[in-house]
N, CA and C of each residue as an Amber inpcrd file, in Angstrom:
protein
   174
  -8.9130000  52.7010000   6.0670000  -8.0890000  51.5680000   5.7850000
  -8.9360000  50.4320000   5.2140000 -10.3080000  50.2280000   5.8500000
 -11.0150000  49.2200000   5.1990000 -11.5770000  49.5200000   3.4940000
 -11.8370000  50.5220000   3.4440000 -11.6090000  50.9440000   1.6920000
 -10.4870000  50.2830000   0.9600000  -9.3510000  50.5760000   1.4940000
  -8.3170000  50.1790000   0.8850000  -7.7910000  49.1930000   0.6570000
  -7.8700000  47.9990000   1.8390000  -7.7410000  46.9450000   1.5140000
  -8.8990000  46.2550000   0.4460000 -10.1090000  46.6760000   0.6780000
 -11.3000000  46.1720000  -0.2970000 -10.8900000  46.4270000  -1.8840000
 -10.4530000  47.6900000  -1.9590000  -9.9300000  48.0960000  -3.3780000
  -8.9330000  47.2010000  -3.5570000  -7.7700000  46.7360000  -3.0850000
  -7.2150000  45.6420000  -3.2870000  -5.5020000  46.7300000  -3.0810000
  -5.6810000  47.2790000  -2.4540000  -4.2550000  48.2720000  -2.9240000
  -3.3690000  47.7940000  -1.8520000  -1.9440000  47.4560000  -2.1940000
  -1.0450000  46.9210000  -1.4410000  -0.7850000  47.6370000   0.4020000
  -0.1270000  47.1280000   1.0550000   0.3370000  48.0090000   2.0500000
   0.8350000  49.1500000   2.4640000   2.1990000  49.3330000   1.1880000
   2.6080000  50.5680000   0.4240000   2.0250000  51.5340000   0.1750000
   1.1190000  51.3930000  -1.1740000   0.0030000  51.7920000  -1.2680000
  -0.7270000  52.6970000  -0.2370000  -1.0390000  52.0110000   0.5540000
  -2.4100000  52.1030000   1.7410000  -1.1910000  53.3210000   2.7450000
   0.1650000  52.9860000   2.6420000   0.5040000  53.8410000   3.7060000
   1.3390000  54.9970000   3.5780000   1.2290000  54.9430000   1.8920000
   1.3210000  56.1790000   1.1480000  -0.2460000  57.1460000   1.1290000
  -0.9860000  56.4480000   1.0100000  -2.4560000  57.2390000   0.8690000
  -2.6080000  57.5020000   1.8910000  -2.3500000  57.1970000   3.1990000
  -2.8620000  57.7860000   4.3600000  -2.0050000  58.0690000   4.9760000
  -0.4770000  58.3580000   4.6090000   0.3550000  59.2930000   5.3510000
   1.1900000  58.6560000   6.7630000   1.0610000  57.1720000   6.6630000
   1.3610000  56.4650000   7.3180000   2.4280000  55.6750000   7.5220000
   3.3140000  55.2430000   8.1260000   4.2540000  54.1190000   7.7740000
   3.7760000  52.5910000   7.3780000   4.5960000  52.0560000   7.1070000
   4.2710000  50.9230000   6.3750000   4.3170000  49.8650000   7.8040000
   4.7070000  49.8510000   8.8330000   4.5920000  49.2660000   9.8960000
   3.6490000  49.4140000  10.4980000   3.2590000  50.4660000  10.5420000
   1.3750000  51.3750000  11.3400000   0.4060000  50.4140000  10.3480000
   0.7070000  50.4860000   9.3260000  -0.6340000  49.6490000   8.1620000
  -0.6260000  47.9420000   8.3880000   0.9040000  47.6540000   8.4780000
   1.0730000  46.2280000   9.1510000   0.5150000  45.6990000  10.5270000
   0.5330000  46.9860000  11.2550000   0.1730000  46.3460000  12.5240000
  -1.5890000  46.5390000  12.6170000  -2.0000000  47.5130000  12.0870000
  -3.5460000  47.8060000  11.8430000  -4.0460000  46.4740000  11.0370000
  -3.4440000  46.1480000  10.2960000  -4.4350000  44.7140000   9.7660000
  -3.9160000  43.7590000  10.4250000  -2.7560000  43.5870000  11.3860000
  -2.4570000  42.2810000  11.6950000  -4.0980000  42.5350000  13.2680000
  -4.0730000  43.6800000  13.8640000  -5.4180000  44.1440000  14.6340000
  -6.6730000  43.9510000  14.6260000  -6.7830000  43.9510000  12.8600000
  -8.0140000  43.3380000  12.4860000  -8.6300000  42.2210000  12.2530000
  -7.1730000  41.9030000  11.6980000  -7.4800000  40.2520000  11.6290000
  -7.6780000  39.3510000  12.7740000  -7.0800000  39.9910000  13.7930000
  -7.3400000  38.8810000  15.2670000  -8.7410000  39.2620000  15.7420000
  -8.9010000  40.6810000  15.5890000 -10.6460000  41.0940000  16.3370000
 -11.3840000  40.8350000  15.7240000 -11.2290000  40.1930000  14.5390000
 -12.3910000  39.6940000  13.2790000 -12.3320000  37.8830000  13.1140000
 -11.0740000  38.0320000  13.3530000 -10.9540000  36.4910000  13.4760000
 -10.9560000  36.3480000  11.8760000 -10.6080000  37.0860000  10.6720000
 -10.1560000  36.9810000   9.3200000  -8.3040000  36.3770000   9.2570000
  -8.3350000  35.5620000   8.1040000  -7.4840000  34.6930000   7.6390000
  -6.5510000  35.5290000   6.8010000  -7.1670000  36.1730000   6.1900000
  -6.3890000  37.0250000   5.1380000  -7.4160000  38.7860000   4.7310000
  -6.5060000  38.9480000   4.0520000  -7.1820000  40.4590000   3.6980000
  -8.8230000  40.1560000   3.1680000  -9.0600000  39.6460000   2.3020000
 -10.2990000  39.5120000   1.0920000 -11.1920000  38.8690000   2.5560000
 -11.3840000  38.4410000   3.6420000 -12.1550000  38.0920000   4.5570000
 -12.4050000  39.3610000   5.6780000 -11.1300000  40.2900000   5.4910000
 -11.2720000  41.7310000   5.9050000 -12.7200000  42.4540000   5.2780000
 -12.3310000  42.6440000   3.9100000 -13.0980000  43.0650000   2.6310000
 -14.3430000  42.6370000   3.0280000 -14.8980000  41.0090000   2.7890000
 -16.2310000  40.5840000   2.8740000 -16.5810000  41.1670000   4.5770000
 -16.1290000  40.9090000   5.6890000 -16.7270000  41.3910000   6.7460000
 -17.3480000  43.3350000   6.7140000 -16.2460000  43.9350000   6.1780000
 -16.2480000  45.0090000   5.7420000 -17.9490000  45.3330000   4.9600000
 -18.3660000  44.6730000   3.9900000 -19.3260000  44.7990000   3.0230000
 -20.1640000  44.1540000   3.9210000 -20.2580000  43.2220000   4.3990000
 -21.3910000  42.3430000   4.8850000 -22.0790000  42.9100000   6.0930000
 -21.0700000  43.9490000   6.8500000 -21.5180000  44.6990000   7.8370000
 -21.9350000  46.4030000   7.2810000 -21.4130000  46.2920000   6.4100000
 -22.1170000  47.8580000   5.3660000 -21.3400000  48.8150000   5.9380000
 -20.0380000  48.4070000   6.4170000 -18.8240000  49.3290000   6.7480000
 -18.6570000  49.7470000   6.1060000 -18.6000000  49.4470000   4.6380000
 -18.3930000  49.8930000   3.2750000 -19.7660000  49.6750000   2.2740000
 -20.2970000  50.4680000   1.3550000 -20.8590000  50.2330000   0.8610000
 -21.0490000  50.1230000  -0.7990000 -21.3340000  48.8240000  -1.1830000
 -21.1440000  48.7160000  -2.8030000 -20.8180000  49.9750000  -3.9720000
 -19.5400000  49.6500000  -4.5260000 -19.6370000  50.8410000  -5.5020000
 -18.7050000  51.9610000  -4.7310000 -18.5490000  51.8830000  -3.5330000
 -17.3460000  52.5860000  -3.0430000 -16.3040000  52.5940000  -3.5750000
């Protein structure tokens, strides 16, 4: 899921690619955002990279 939001791909998107409902993807980032203490998605993304959860060029 953190790929996906980094790529920038909608919710839809994200819960079409992983076979998911669109409520499961809603509630997984509303999850992240409180345990990260992120504002919006793109602060998902940078924590994501900055911790090398993801790595450049992914």
């Amino acid at each position: 899921m953190l790929l996906a939001v980094a790529r920038g791909l909608t919710n839809t998107e994200i819960a079409d690619a992983l076979h998911i409902s669109l409520s499961t993807v809603k509630t997984h980032l509303a999850s992240l955002m409180a345990k990260l203490g992120a504002r919006n998605r793109v602060e998902i993304a940078m924590w994501a990279y900055e911790t090398r959860r993801i790595l450049p060029g992914t």
